[in-house]
Backbone bond lengths (Angstrom), bond angles and torsions (degrees), N, CA, C in turn:
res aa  C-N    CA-C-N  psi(-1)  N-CA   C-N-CA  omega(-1)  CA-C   N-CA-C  phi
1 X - - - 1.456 - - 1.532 109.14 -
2 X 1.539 104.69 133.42 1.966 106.46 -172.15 1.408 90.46 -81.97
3 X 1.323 123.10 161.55 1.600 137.04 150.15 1.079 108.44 -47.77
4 X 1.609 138.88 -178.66 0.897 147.52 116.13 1.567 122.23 -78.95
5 X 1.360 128.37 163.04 1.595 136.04 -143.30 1.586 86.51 -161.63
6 X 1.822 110.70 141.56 1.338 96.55 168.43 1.823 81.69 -135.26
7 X 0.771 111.87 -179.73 1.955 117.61 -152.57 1.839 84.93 -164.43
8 X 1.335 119.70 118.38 1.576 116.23 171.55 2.195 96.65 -163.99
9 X 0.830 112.01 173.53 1.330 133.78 177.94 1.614 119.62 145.61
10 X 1.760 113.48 -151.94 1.098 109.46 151.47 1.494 112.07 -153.28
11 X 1.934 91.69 -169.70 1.679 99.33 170.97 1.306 102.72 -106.78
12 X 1.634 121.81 152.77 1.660 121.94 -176.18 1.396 81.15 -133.14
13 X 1.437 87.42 135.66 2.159 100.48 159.23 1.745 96.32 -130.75
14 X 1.135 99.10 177.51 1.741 93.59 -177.63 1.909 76.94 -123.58
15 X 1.649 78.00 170.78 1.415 110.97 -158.34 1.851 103.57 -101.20
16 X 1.247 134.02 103.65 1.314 131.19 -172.33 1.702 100.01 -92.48
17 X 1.080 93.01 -141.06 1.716 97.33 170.43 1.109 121.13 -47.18
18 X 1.942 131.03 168.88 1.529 114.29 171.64 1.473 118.77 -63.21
19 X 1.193 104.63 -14.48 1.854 116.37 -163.58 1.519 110.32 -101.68
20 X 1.290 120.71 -24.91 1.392 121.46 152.25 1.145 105.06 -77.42
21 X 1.224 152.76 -44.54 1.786 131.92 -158.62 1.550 83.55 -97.63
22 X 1.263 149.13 -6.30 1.494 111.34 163.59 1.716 118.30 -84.08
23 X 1.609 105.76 -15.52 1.372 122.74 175.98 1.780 98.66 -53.01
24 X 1.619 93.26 -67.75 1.533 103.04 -150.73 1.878 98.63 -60.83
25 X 1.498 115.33 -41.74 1.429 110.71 172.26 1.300 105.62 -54.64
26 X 0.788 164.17 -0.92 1.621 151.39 -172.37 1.288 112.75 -96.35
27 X 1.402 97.39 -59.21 1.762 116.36 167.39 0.989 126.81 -39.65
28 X 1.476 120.28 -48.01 1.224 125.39 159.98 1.190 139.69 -81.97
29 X 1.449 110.00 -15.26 1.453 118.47 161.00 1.472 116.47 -54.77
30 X 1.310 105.64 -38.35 1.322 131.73 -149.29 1.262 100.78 -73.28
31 X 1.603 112.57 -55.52 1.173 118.29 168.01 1.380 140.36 -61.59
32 X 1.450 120.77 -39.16 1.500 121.79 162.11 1.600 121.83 -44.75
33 X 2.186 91.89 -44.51 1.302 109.58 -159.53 1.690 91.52 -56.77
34 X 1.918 130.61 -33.36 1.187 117.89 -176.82 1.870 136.08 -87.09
35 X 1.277 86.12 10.19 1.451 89.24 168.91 1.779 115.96 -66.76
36 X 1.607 95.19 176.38 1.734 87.53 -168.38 1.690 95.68 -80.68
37 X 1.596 104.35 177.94 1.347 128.89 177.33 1.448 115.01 -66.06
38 X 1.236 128.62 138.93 1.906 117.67 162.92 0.610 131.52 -25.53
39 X 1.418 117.74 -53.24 1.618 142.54 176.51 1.706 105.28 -49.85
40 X 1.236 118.37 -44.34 1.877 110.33 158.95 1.352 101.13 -68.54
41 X 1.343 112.93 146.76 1.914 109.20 162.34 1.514 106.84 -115.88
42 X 1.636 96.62 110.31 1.180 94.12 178.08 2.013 96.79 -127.05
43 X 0.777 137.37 -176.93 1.311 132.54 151.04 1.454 131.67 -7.82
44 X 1.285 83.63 -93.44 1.635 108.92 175.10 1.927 102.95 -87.59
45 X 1.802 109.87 149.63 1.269 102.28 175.66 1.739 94.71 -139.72
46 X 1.443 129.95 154.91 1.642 130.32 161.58 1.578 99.48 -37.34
47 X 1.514 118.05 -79.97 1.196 103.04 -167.97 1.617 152.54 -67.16
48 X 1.644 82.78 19.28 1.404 81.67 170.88 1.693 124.70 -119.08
49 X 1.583 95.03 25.67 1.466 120.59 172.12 1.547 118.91 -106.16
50 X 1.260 112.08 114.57 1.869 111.60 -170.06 1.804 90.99 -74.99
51 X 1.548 96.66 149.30 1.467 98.34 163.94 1.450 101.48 -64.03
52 X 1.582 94.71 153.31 1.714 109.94 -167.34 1.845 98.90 -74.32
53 X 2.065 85.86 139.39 1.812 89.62 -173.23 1.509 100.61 -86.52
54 X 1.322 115.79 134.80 1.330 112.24 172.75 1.428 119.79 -100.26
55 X 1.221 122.76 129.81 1.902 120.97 -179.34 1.373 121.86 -127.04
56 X 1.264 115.26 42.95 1.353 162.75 -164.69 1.749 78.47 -66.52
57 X 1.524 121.35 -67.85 1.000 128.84 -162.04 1.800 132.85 -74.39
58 X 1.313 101.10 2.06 0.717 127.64 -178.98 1.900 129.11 -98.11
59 X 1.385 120.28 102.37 1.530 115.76 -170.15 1.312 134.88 -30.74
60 X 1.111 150.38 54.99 1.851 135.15 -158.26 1.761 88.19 146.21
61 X 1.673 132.76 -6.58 1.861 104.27 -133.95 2.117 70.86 -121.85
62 X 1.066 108.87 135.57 1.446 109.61 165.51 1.661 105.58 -145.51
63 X 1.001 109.48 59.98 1.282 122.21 -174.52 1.240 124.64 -152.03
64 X 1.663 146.35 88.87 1.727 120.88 156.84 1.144 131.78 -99.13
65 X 1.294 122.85 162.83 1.165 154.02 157.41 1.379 133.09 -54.63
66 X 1.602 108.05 134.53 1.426 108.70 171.28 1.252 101.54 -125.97
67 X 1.735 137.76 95.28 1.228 128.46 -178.03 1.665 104.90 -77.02
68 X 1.323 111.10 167.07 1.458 130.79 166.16 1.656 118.55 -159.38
69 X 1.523 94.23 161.42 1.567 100.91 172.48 1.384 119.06 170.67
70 X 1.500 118.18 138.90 1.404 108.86 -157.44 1.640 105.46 -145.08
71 X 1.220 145.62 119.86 1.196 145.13 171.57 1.907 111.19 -47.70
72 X 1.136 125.81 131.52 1.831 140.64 161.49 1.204 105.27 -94.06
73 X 1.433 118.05 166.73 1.377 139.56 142.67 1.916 89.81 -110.69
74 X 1.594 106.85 102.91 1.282 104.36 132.85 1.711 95.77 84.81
75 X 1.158 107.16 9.18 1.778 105.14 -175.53 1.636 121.32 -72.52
76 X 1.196 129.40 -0.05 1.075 137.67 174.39 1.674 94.61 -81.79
77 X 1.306 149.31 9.47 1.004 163.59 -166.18 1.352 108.49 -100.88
78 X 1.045 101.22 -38.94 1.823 124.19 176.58 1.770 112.81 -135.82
79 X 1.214 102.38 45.94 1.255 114.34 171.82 1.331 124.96 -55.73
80 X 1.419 122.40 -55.86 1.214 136.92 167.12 1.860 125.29 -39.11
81 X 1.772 105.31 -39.43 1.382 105.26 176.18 1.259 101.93 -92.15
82 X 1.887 127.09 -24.83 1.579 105.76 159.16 1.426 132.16 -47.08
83 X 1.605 125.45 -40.81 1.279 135.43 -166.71 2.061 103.22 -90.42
84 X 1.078 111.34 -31.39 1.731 117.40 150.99 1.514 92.92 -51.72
85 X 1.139 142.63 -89.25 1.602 130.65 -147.50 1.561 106.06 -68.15
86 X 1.041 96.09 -53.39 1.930 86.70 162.63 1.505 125.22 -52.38
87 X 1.083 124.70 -29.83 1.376 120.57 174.93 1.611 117.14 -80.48
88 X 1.379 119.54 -19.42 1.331 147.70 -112.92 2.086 68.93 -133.21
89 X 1.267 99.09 -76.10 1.355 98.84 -176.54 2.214 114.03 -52.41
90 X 1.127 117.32 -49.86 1.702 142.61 171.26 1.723 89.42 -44.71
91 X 1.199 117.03 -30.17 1.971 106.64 -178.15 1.314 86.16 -63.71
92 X 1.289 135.81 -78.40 1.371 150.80 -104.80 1.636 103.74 -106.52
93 X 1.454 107.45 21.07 1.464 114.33 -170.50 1.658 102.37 -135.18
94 X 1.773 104.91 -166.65 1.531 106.90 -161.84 1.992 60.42 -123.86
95 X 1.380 112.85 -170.39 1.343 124.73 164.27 1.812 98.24 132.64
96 X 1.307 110.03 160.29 1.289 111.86 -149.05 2.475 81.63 -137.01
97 X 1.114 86.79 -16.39 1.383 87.45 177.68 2.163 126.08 -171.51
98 X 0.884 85.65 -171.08 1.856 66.11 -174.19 1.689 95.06 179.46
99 X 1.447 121.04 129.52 1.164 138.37 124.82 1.373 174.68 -51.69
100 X 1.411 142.60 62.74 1.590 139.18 -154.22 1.245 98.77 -79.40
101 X 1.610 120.62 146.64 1.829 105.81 149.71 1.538 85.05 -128.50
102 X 1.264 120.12 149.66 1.493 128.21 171.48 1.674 93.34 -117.69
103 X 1.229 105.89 142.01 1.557 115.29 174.96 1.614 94.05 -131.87
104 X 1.406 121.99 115.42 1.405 125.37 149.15 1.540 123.71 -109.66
105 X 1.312 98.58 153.28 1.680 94.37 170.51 1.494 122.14 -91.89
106 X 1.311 126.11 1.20 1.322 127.65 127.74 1.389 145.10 -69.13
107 X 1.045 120.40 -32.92 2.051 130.54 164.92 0.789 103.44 -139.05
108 X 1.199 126.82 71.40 1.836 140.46 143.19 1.642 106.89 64.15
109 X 1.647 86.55 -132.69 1.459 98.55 -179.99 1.343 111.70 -125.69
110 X 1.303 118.69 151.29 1.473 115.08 179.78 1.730 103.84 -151.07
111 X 1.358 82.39 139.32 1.885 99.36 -178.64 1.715 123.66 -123.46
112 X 1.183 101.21 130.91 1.441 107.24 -166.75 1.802 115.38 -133.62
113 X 1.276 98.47 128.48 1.361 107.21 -166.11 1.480 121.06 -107.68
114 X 1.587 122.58 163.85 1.487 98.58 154.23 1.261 85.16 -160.69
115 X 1.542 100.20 158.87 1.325 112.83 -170.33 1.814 109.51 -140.11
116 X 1.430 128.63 143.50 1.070 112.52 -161.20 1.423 111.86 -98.42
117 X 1.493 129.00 110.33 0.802 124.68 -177.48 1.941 145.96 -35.84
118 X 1.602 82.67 -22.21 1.776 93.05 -170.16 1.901 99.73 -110.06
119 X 1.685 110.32 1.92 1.639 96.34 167.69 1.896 85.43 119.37
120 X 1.278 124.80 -40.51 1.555 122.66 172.00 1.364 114.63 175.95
121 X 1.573 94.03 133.62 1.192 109.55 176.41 1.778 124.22 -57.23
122 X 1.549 130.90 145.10 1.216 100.10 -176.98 1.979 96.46 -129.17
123 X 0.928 119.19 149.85 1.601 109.31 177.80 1.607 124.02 -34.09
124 X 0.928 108.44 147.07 1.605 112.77 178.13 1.918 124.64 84.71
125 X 2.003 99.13 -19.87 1.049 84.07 162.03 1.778 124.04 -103.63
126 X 1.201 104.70 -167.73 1.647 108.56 -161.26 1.462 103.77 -90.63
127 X 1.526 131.13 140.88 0.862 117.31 165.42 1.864 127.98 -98.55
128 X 1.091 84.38 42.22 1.593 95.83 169.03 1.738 117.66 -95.30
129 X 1.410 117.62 10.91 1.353 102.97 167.34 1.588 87.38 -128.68
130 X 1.334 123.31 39.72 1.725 110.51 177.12 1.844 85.89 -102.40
131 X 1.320 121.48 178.25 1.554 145.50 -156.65 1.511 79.86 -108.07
132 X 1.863 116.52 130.53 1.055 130.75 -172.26 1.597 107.86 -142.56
133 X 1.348 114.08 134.31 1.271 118.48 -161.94 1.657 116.61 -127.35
134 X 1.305 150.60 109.96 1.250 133.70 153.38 1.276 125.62 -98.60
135 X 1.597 129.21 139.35 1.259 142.26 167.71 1.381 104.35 -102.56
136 X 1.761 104.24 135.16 1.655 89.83 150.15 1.476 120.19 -143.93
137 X 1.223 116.54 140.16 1.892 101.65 -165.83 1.385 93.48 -110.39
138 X 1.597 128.12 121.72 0.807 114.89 171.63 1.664 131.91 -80.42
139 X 1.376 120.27 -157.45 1.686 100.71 -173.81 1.263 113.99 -78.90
């Protein structure tokens, strides 16, 4: 019998002008919105990406969100090609920072960060020189 695995966080970009943060939301909508369906099992799936929250409208908030989160059987098993498609996916976006938490019922919980070193990430480059972080609490 596999564990169950729950995989949730998000992506944050900050919010510049109205005409840049509707740019950069699009892009990234755009992009989650093209990953494959559940029904393929690949890593990453569309539906387990909320359209990005925008709080544009809000006094003090220059920042949105792209939450996600998706139930495994046992995916910390193949952890390594999950966090490849997540990173893999983080090229191809705008975002200034980003969140994993993995919760298993075999090795606890573990949290993984990245943060962009130069103020924001922009599509196309690599995120191998952004600031990378793991936590792990065990049970």
């Amino acid at each position: 019998m596999q564990s169950e695995s729950v995989v949730y966080g998000y992506i944050k970009d900050w919010s510049g002008t109205a005409e840049d943060n509707l740019l950069r939301c699009r892009v990234n909508e755009r992009i989650t919105a093209s990953l494959p369906g559940v029904e393929e099992f690949t890593h990453l799936n569309h539906e387990m990406f909320s359209k990005p929250i925008e709080q544009t409208d809000s006094p003090g908030v220059d920042c949105y969100l792209i939450p996600f989160g998706a139930c495994y059987k046992g995916v910390e098993y193949e952890w390594s090609g999950w966090l490849a498609a997540f990173e893999s996916l983080l090229e191809e976006m705008y975002w200034v920072s980003a969140v994993v938490h993995l919760e298993t019922e075999l090795s606890g919980k573990h949290s993984f960060s990245w943060a962009s070193a130069k103020g924001e990430h922009l599509p196309g480059e690599s995120v191998q020189g952004t600031q990378r972080e793991w936590v792990h609490d065990p049970i």
